[in-house]
N, C-alpha and C positions, 0 to 999 in steps of 0.2 A: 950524310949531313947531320950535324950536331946542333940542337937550338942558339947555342952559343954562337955557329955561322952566320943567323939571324941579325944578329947586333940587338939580339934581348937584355937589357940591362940587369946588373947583377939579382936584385931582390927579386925580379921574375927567376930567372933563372934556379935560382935558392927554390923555390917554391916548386917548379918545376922537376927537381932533382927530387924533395922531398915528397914528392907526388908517384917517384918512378919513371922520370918523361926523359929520356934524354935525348931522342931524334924524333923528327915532327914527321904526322902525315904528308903525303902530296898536297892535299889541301892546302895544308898548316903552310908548309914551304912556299908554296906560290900563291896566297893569301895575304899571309902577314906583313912581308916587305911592302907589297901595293895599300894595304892600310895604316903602315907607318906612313908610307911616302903622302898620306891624305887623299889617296882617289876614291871614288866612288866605285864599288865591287861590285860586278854578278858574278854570283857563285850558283852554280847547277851542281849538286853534289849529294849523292846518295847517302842515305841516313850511315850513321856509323861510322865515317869515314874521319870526322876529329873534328868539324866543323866547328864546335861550339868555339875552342880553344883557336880556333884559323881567325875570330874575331876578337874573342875573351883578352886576350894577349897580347896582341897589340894597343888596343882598346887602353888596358889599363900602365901600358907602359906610356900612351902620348899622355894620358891624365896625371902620370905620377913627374915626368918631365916637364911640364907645364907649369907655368905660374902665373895662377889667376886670383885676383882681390876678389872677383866678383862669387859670390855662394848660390849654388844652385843646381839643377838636373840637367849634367853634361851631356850624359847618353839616355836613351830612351831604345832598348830593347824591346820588340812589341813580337808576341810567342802563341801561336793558338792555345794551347790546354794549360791545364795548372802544376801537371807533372812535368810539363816539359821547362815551364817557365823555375819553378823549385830546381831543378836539374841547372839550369843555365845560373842559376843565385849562389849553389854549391858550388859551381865551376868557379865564379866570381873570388868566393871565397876562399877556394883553394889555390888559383894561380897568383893573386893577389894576398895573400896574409903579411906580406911582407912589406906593402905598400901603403898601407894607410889609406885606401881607396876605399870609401863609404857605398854601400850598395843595398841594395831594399829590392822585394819581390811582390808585388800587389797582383790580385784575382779572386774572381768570385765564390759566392758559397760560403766564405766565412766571413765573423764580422770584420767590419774595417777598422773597427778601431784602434787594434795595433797597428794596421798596415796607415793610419792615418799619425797618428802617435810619429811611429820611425820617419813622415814624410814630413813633418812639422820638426826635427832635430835635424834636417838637412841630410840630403845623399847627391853623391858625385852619379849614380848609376842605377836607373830604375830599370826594372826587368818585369814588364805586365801583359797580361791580357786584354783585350780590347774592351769587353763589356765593363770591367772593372777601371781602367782607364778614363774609359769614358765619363764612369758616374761621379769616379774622383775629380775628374776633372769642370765635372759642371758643376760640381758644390765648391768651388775653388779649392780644392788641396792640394792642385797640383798645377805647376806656370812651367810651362816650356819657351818662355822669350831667351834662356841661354842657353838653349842647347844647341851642342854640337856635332855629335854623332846621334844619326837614327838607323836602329837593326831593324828589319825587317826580317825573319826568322821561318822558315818552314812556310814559306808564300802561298803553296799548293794547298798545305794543309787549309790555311785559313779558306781556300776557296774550298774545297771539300767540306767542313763543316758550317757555311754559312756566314765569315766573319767578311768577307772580301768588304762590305758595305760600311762597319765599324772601322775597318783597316783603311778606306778612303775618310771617311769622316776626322780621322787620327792626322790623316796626312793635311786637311787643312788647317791644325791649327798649328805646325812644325813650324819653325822660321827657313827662310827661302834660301838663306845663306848658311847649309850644313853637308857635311860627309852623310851618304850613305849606302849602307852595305844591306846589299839582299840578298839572301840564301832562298834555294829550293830545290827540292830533289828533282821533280820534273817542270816542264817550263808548258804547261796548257796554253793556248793562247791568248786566255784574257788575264794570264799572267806574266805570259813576255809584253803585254798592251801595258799593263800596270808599271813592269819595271822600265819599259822605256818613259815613262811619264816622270818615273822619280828620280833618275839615276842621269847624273851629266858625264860626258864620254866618259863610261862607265871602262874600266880594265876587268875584264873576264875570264873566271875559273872554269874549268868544265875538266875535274877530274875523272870523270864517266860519262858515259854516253847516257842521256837525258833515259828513264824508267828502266835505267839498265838495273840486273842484280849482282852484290856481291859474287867475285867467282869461287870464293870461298866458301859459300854456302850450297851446301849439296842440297837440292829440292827433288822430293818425292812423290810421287801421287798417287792416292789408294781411292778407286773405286768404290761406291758401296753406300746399303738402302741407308738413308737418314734413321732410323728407329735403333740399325746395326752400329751407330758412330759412338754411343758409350762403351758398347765392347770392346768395338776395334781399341780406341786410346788406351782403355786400360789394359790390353792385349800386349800392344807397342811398348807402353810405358813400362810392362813387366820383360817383353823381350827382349831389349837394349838395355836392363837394370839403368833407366833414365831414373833420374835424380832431384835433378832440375828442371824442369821446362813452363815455358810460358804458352798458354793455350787462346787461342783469340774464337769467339763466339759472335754472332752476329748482331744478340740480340742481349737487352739488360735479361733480362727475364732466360733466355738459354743461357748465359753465362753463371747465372745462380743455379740451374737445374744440372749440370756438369761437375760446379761445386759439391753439391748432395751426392753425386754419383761416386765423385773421387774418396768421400767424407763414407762412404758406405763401404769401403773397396780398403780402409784404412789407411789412404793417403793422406796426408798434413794440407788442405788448398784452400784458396781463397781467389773472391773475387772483386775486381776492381772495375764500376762504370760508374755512369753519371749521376743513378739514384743512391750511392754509397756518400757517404758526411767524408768531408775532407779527411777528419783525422784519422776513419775508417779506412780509404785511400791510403793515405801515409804510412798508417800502422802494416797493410798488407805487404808496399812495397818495403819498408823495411825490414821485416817479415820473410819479403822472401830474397832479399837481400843478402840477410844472414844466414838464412838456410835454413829456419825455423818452416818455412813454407817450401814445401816442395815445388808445387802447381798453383801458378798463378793463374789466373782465368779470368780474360778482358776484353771487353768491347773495344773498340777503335779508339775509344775515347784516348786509350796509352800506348797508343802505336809508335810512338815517337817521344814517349813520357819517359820510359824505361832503357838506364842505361846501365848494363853488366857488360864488363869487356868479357865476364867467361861465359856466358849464358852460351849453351849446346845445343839445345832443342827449341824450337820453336813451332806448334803442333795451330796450322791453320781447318779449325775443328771445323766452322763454318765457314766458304770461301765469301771474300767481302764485297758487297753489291758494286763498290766503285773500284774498277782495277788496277788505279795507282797505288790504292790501300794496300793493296798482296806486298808492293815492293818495300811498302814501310813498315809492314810486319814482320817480313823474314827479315830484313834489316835488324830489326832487335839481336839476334843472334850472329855470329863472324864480324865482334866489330874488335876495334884495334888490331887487326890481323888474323886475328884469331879464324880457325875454320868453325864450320857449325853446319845446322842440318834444320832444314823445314821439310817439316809433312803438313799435306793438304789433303782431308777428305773433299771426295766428293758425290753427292747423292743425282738421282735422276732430275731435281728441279735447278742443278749450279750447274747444268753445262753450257749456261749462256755465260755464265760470269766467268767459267774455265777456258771457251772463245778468246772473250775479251783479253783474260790474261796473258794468257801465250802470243795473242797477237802482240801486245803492248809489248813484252819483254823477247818481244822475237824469236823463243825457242820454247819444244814442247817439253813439258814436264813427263820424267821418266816414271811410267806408270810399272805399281808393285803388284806384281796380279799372285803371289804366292802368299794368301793371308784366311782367316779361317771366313771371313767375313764378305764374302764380293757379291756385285749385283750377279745374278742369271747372265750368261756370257749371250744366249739370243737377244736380249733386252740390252745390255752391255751396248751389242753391235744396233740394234736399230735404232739405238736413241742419244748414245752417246757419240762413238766411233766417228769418223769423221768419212764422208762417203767412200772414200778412194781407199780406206783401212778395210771397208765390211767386208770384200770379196775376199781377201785374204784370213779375216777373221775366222769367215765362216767356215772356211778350207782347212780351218785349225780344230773344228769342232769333231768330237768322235761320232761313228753315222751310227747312232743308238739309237731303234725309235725310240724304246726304253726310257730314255733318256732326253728330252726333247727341249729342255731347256739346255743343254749341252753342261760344260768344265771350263772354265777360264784354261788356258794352256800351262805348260807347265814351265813355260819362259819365266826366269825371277832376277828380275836387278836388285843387285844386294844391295843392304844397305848398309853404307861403309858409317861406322860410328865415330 
């Protein structure tokens, strides 16, 4: 199928071509006719899959077909982070160049006063954050009595970092008579509670099975002590002559000390979280963008900020306390079809969070035990292994007393590049 199948009007179309797009995701396909037709969307749909553009597109084709006297903020796009919200304003921009469709990106951290400047020269299409939403909103710089469309964006996220509170507060001041479309990669229950509150017989997408992952993404798993995880990476990143990759860290502070280690190691890296200045942020992901930055290195914060359709690696350095996080970080890499590859340490204190995971995502991650760097295979087996693994483990062990901490085996699943 061709976006043209759609019945996308030609200046989308133009833009689209000039983009490289000529056939839509799943998403895209069984999205966008339900958002011309004006229903109300849930989309369950895992990161990477084209999402932004299954609403972008529609969106600015009912605006540019439409004729309306009245001036004011049609759509209200509402995004947890600031990279993700920049990301959806680029989109704006590029499907749209052709339509004359005014759009603006407001969030916090930097000052408002351009983001209050562009709101006072009028836009068809506001694209913001909650906190920053908000405070625009109580100094009057911003009136939603015409709008028509409300996104609701990355719904889980907003419930993982805290916003689910701002994001009702939002929804009381929307008018009662509007479309709206809600996206979310998995559907927690006090987020299918949320969308049934917003959404009138809503028409629903579910092109993946809810915290499912890419199949495209080959995931790995390497054992091994926390103090050992700078070597390992830099081991990896020299083994697969990696290039590129985005590295995700648990913590501000280990995400800077990673940085140091790659900068000592003469890798080009940078890091990206919440105590970095916007334009600090920006410059990196441009940065690594271009190619100028090898190794990115990021807290949660841009798990869903960062959009490369060629990104290869994806290195979950620290596994992340909340186990929907994993599927939006390997998300980063195999999007637009592309395949790709996540590696995941893990040390003796993540095998709660390694549980959770596999449980979530229904299958166990293929453990690399052929690496210079692994736990003690006795300690391996008592503390990680899962009970019904140890008997077999330990029948793998050589009977050396010698040797008493035993050899990981000499089982190795490659790693396909």
């Amino acid at each position: 199928m061709a976006f043209k199948n759609l019945s996308i009007i030609d200046p989308i179309l133009k833009a689209l071509e000039a983009e490289g797009y000529s056939s839509p995701t799943p998403i895209q396909s069984q999205a966008i006719p339900l958002v011309l037709e004006r229903k109300d969307v849930l989309g369950c749909a895992q990161t990477g899959t084209g999402k932004t553009a299954a609403f972008a597109i529609p969106i600015l084709q009912i605006l540019y077909t439409a004729k309306r006297a009245v001036q004011g903020i049609k759509v209200l796009i509402l995004t947890p982070t600031r990279e993700l919200a920049i990301q959806i304003d680029e989109s704006f921009a590029s499907y749209g160049r052709y339509t004359g469709i005014s759009h603006t990106v407001i969030f916090g951290g930097v000052s408002q006063l351009h983001q209050t400047n562009k709101l006072k020269n009028g836009v068809d299409v506001l694209i913001a954050t909650p906190g920053r939403l908000l405070d625009l909103m109580g100094q009057g710089f911003i009136n939603l009595k015409h709008l028509e469309i409300f996104v609701l964006d990355e719904a889980d996220r907003m419930l993982d970092m805290g916003f689910i509170h701002d994001v009702k507060k939002v929804i009381l001041k929307l008018p009662a008579n509007r479309q709206t479309l809600f996206f979310s990669a998995t559907m927690p229950p006090e987020i299918q509670k949320l969308a049934d509150a917003l959404l009138s017989n809503p028409a629903q997408v579910a092109v993946t099975p809810p915290s499912s992952t890419v199949d495209k993404i080959e995931q790995s798993l390497y054992y091994t002590n926390k103090a050992d995880k700078p070597k390992l990476l830099l081991h990896l990143l020299k083994k697969y002559s990696i290039e590129t990759a985005l590295v995700f860290a648990r913590t501000k502070h280990g995400a800077d000390k990673v940085v140091k280690i790659l900068h000592q190691a003469n890798i080009k890296a940078a890091a990206i979280h919440g105590n970095k200045s916007q334009n600090n942020r920006q410059n990196a992901l441009k940065g690594f963008k271009s190619g100028e930055i090898n190794v990115l290195v990021a807290t949660d914060i841009a798990a869903r900020g960062i959009d490369i359709d060629d990104l290869k690696y994806v290195f979950n350095y620290d596994l992340p306390n909340v186990r929907e996080t994993y599927v939006h970080r390997i998300g980063r890499t195999g999007r637009a079809g592309n395949a790709g590859t996540a590696i995941s340490f893990c040390d003796l204190e993540e095998r709660t969070e390694l549980k959770d995971i596999q449980k979530l995502i229904s299958k166990n991650i293929p453990v690399m035990e052929d690496h210079p760097y692994p736990i003690a295979a006795g300690t391996l087996a008592q503390k990680i292994l899962p009970k019904q693994a140890q008997t077999s483990f330990k029948k793998q062990r050589p009977n050396n007393n010698n040797n008493r901490g035993g050899k990981p085996s000499n089982r190795n699943t490659k790693l396909a590049r």
